[in-house]
C-alpha positions as CSV (number, residue, x, y, z in Angstrom):
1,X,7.5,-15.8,36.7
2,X,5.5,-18.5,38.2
3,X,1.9,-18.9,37.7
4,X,-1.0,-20.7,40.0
5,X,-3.6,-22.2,38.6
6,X,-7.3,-21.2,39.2
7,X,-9.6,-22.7,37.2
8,X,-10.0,-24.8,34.0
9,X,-11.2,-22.8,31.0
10,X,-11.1,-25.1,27.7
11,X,-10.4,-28.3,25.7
12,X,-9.6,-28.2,22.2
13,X,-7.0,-29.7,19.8
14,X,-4.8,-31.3,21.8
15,X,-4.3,-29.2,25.1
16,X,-6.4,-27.8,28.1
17,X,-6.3,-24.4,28.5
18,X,-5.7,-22.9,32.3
19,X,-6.5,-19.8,33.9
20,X,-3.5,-18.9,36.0
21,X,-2.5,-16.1,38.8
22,X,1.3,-14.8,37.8
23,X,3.5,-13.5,40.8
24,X,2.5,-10.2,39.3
25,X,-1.2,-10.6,40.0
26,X,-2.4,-10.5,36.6
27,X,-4.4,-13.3,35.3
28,X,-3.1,-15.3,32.3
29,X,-4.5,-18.3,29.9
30,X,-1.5,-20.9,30.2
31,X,-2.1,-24.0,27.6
32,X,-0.9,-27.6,28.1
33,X,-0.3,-30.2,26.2
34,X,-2.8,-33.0,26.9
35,X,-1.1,-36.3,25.5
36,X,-3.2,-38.4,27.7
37,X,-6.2,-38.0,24.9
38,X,-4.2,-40.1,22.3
39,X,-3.0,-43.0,21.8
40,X,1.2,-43.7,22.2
41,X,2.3,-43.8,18.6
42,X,0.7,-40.4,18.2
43,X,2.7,-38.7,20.8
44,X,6.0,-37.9,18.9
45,X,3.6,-36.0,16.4
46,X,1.5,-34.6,19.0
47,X,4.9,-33.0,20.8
48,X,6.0,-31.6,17.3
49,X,2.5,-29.8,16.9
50,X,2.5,-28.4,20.1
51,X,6.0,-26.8,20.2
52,X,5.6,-26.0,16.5
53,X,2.6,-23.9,17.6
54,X,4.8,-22.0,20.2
55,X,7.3,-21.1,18.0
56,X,5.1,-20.0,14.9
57,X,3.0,-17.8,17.5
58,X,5.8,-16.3,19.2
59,X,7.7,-15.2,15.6
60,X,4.0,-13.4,14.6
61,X,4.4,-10.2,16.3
62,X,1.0,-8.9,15.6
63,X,-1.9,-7.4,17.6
64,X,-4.1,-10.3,15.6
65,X,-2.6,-13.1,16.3
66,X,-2.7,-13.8,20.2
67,X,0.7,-13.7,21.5
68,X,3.0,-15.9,23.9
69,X,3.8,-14.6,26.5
70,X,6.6,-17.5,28.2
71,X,6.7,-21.0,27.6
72,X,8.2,-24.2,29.1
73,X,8.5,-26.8,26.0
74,X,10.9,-29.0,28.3
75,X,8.2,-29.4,30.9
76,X,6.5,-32.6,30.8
77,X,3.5,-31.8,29.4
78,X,5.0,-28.4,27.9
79,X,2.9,-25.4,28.6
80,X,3.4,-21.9,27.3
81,X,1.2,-18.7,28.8
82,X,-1.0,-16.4,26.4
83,X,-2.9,-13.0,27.8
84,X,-6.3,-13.9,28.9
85,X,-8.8,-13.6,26.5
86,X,-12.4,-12.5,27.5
87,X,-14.2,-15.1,25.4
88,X,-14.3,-15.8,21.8
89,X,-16.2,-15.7,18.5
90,X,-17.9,-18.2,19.2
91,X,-19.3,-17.2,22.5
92,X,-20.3,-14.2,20.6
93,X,-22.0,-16.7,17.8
94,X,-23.6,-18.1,20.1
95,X,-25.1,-15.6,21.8
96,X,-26.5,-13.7,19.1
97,X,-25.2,-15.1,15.9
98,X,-25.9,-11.3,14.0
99,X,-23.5,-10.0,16.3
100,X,-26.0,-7.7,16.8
101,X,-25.8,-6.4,13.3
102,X,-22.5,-5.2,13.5
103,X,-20.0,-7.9,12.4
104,X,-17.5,-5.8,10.9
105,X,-14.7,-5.8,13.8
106,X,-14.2,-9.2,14.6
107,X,-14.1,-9.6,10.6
108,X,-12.2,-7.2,9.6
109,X,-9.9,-8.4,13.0
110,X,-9.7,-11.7,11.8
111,X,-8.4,-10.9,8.0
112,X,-5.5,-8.8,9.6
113,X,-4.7,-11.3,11.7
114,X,-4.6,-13.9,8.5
115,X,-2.9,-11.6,6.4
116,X,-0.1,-11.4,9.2
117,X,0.4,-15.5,8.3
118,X,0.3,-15.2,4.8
119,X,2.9,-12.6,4.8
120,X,5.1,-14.8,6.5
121,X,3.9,-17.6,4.2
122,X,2.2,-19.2,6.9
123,X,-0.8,-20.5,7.0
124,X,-3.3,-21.7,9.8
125,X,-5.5,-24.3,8.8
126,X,-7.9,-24.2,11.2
127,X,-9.5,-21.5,11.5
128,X,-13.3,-21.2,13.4
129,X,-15.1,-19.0,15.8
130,X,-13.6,-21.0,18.7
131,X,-9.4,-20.0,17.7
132,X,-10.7,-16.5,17.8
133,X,-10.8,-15.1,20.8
134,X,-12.1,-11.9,22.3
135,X,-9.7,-9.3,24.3
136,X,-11.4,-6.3,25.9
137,X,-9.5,-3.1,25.8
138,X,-8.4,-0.1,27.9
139,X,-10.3,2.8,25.7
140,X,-13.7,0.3,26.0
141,X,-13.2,-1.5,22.7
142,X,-12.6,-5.1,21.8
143,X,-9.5,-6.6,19.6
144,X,-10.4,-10.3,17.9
145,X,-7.3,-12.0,17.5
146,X,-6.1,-15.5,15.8
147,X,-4.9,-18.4,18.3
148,X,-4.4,-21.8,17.6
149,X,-1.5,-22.1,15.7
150,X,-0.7,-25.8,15.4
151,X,-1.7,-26.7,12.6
152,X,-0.1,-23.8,11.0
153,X,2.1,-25.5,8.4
154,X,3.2,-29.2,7.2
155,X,5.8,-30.9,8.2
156,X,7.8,-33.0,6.0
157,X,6.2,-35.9,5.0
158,X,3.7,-35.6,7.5
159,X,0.2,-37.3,7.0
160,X,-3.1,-36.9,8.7
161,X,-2.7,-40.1,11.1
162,X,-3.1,-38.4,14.3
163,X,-5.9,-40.5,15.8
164,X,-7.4,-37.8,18.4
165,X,-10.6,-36.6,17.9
166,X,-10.8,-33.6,15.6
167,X,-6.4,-34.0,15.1
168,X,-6.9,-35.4,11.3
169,X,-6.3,-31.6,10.5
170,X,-8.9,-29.1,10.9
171,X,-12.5,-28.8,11.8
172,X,-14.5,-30.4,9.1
173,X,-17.3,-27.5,9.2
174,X,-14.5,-25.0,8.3
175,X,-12.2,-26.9,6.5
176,X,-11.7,-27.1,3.0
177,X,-12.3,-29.3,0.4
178,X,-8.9,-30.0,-0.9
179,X,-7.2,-30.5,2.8
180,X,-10.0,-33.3,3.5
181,X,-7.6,-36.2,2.4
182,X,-4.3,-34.5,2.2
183,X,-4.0,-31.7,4.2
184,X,-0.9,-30.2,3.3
185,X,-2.2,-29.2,0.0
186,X,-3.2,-26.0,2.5
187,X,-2.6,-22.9,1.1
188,X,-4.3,-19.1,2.1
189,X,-7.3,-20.0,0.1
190,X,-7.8,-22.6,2.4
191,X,-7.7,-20.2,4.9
192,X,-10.4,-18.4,3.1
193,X,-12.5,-21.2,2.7
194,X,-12.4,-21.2,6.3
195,X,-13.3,-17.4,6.6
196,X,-16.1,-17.8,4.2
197,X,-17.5,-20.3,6.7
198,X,-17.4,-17.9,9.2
199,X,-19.6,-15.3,7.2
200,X,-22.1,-18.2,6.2
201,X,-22.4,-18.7,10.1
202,X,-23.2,-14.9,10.8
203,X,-25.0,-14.0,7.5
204,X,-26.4,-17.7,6.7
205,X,-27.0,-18.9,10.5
206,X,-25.0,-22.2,9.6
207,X,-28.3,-23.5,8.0
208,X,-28.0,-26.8,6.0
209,X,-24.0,-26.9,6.3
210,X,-21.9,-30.0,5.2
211,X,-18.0,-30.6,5.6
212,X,-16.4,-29.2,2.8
213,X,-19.3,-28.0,0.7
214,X,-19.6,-24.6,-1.6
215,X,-21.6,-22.1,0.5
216,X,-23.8,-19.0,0.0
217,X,-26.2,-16.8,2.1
218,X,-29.2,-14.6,0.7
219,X,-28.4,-11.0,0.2
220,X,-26.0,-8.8,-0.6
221,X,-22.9,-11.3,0.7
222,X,-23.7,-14.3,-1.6
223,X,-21.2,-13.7,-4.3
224,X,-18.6,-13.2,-1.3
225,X,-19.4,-16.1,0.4
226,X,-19.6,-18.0,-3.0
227,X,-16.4,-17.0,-3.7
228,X,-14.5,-17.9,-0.2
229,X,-15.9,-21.3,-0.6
230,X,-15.5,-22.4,-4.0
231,X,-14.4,-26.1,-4.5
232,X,-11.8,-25.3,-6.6
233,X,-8.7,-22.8,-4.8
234,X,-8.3,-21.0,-7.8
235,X,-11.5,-19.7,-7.9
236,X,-11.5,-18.1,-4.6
237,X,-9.9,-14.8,-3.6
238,X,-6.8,-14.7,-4.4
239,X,-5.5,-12.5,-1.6
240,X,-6.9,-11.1,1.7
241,X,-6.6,-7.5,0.3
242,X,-9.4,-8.4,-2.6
243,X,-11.4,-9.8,-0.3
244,X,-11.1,-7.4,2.3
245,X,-11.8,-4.6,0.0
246,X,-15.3,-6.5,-1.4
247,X,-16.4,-7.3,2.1
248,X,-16.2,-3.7,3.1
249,X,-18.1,-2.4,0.0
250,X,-20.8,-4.6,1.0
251,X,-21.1,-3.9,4.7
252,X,-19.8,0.0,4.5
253,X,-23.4,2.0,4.9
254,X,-21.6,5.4,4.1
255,X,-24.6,6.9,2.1
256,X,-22.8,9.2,-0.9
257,X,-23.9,12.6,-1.6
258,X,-22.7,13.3,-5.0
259,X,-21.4,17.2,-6.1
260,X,-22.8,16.9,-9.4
261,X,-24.7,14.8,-12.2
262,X,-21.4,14.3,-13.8
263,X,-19.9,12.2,-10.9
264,X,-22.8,10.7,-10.1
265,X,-22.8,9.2,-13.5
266,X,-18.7,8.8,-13.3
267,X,-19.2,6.7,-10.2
268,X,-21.8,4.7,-12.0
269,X,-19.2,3.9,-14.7
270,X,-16.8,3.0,-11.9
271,X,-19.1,0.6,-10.6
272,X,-20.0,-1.4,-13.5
273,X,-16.6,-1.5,-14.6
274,X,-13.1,-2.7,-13.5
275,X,-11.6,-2.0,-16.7
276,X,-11.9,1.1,-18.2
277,X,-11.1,1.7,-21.7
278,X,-9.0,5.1,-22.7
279,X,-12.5,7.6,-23.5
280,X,-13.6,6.3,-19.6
281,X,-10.6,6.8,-18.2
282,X,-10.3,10.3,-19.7
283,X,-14.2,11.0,-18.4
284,X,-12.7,9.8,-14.5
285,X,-9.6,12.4,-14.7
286,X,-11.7,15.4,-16.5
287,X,-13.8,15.0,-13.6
288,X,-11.2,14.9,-11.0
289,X,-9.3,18.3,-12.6
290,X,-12.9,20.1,-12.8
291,X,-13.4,19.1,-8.9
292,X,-9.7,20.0,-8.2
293,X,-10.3,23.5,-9.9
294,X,-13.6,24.3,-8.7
295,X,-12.5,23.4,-4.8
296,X,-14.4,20.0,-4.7
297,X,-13.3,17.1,-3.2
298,X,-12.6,13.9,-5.1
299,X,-13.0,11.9,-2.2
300,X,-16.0,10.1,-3.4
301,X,-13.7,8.8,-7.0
302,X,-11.0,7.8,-4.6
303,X,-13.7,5.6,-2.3
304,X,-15.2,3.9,-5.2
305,X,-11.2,3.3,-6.6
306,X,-10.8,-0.4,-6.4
307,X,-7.4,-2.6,-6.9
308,X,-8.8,-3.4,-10.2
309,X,-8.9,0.1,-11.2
310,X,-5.4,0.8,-10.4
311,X,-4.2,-2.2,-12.3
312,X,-6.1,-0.9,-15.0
313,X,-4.9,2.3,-15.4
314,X,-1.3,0.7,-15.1
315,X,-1.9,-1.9,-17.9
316,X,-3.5,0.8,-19.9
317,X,-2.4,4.1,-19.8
318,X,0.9,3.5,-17.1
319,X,1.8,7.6,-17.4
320,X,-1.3,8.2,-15.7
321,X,-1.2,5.8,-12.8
322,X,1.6,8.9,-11.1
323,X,-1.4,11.3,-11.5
324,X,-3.7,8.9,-9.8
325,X,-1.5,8.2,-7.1
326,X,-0.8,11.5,-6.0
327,X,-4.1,12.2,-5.6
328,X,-4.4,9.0,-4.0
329,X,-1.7,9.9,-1.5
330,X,-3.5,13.3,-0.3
331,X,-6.7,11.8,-0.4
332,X,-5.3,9.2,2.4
333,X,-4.4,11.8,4.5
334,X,-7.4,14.5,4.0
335,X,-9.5,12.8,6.6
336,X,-10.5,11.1,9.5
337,X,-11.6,8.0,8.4
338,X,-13.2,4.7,9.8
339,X,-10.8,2.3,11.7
340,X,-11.5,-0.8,9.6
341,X,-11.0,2.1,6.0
342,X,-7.7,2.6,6.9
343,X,-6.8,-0.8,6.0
344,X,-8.7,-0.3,2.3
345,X,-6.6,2.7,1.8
346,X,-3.8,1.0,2.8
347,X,-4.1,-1.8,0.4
348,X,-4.8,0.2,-2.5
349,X,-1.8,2.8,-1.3
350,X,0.2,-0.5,-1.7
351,X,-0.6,-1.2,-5.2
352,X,0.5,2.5,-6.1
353,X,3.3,1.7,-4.3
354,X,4.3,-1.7,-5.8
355,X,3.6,-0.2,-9.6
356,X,4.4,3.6,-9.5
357,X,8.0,5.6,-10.0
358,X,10.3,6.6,-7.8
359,X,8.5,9.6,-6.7
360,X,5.2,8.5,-6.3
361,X,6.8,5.7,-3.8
362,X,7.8,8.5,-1.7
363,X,4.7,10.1,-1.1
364,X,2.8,7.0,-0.9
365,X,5.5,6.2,2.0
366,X,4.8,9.3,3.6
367,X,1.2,9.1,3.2
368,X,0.8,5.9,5.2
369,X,3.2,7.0,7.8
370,X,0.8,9.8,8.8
371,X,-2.3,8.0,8.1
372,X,-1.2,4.9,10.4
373,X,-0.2,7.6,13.3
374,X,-3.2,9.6,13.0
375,X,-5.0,7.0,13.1
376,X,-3.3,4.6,15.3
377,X,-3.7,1.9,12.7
378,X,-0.9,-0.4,13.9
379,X,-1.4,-2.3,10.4
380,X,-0.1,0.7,8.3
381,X,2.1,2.2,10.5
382,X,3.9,-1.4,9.6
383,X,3.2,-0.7,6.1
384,X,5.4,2.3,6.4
385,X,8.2,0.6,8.4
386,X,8.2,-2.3,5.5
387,X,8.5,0.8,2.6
388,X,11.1,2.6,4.4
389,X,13.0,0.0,6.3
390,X,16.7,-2.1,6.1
391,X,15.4,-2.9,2.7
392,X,14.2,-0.1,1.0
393,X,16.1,1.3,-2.4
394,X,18.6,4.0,-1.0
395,X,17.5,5.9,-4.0
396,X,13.8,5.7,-2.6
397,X,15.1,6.7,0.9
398,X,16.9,9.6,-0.2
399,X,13.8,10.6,-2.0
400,X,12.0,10.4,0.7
401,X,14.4,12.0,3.4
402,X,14.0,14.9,0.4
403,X,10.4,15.2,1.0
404,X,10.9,14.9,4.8
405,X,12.7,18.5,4.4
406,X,11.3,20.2,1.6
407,X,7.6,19.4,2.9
408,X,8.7,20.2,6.7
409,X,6.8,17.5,8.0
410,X,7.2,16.1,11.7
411,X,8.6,12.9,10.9
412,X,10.3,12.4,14.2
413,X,7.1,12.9,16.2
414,X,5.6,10.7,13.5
415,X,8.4,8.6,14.3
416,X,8.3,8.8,18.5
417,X,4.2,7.7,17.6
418,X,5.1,4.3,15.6
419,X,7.7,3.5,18.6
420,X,5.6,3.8,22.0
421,X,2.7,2.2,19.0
422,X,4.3,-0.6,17.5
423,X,7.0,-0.7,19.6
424,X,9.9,-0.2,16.8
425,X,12.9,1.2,17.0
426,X,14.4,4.3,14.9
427,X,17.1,2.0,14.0
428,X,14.6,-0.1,11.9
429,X,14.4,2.5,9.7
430,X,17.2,2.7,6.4
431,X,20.0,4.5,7.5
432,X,19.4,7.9,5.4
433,X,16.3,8.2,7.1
434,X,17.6,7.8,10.4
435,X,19.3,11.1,10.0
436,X,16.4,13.1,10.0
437,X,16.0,11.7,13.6
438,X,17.6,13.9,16.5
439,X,20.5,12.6,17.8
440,X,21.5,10.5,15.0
441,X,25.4,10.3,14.2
């Protein structure tokens, strides 16, 4: 397809960004490189960045991460062609840097996005307001996804020489500490230095910022922001799913109404305590049979569950992490539940997943694959694809196949869902589990 330009949008990094007309009359962002900003020597590296950046974007198929959409890396410049984006975070900064109180979707956007990297073990390096941009959607909402992907990971024996402005490797307001002089000692908590800049920005207003320092905010986020941005990588989050899950327990306002005294004071333990010892433990699951026998939910034990808990209960008392997990499992699919929740279930379904027996694995499978479709959470209808794909234990996919039939559960419209969703195929599913499909030899 060819595309017209119309008008000049942006300059950043090392390319200008285009708004073009395709033969299809849809409007498009194309990028070129801009080599003219810097000086001869640099322009071997500067090439290298710029393709690099196609190619890691175009392998990250997720709804996060912007996508490209064609590319010409034997033009001179090269180009490539993304969607159009309606603005970006930093617009929205800019504009009202609360976000108008409600900050949680371009966050919680943004850590999916990262999360897609670091499963790859990729990470982006420079992350800011201005590499996330803002796409408007068909049902009225608005999707935050990650561009910007050339400085996405080292090359060997590269150095920070580039002498462009801002091409020494990051944006020194977001970037941290440790890739200051050497900047491929990135790894994700370098990313989450980054996000934890982004929160001082919307919880802190920026105020009194230097390059590379430890951060904080007043309120409620200060121990978050603390930890994003703490000198040494070690100290910070060691994954996006921790983070993720603290960030939402701060900013979730769902008010609890408790059933009784007992879980009230149950919860309270749960709180204070990531550990539990064996008489605390024993309180939780008396609780959760009493509630099971008298008809009450235990939804409000299950939203106060953290990863900690589970690994816990594991390290602890390991027969009882199957119990948990069950209950777990039905509580992920007893609800309609906020968008940005589903991915907090879905982390802690994962830990279930990752620690429990052969039969919990299956239902916690299952679980996601109904939550994600009900839900249309692209995210965990993934999930379910990576449990019960190519590489999944034939024993596991037998099991589940077992469950399929003895439970009667649609699992080919769950199935026709994920592929006009996510767009995969049956045949990325294991082969036993293809069978349960219509049509399959």
């Amino acid at each position: 397809m060819n595309y017209t330009p119309v008008k000049e949008i942006g300059r950043g990094g090392f390319g200008i960004v285009h708004e073009v007309l395709g033969d299809d009359g849809n409007r498009y962002a194309l990028k070129v490189l801009n080599p003219a900003a810097f000086q001869q020597q640099d322009h071997a590296m500067l090439f290298r960045r710029f393709e690099r950046e196609v190619r890691y974007q175009q392998m990250v198929d997720h709804p996060n991460v912007v996508p490209v959409l064609a590319h010409n890396l034997t033009a001179k410049p090269p180009s490539f062609v993304m969607p159009l984006a309606a603005g970006s975070l930093k617009d929205d900064l800019e504009a009202d840097r609360t976000l108008c109180g409600a900050p949680k979707k371009p966050l919680f956007d943004i850590l999916a996005g990262l999360e897609a990297l670091h499963r790859r073990g990729l990470r982006h390096r420079d992350l800011k307001p201005a590499n996330v941009l803002k796409f408007p959607q068909d049902n009225g909402s608005v999707l935050y996804s990650i561009s910007d992907l050339g400085l996405t990971t080292p090359g060997v024996g590269q150095t920070s020489t580039l002498t462009g402005s801002n091409m020494a490797g990051g944006t020194p307001m977001y970037r941290a500490p440790e890739c200051a002089n050497n900047f491929r000692r990135a790894t994700e908590q370098a990313d989450i230095y980054s996000f934890g800049a982004i929160l001082h920005d919307i919880f802190g207003g920026g105020v009194g910022r230097v390059p590379h320092a430890e951060l904080t905010v007043a309120g409620a986020l200060k121990p978050i922001v603390e930890k994003c941005t703490k000198a040494q990588p070690r100290r910070r989050y060691a994954s996006i799913a921790a983070l993720r899950e603290d960030l939402f327990n701060v900013l979730d306002n769902t008010a609890i109404q408790f059933f009784s005294q007992e879980e009230e004071d149950v919860i309270q333990v749960l709180k204070e305590n990531n550990d539990l010892n064996d008489e605390e433990w024993d309180r939780v699951f008396n609780l959760i049979d009493d509630n099971a026998d008298k008809g009450i939910s235990n939804r409000n034990i299950m939203r106060i569950l953290s990863l900690n808990h589970i690994h816990s209960i594991h390290n602890s008392s390991p027969d009882m992490l199957h119990g948990l997990g069950e209950i777990y499992s039905e509580y992920a699919i007893s609800d309609q539940f906020e968008f940005n929740y589903c991915d907090i279930i879905s982390d802690k379904a994962q830990v279930f997943f990752d620690l429990g027996d052969l039969s919990l694995k299956a239902k916690i499978a299952l679980a996601m694959l109904q939550l994600g479709t009900s839900h249309n959470r692209w995210r965990v209808e993934w999930q379910f694809i990576r449990m019960a794909g190519h590489d999944c234990d034939p024993a596991l996919a037998d099991r589940i196949r077992m469950e399929v039939v003895a439970r009667d559960l649609p699992f080919e419209d769950w199935m026709h869902h994920i592929e006009a969703s996510i767009d995969v195929k049956p045949d990325r599913l294991h082969p036993t589990l293809q069978t349960l499909l219509a049509g399959a030899g």
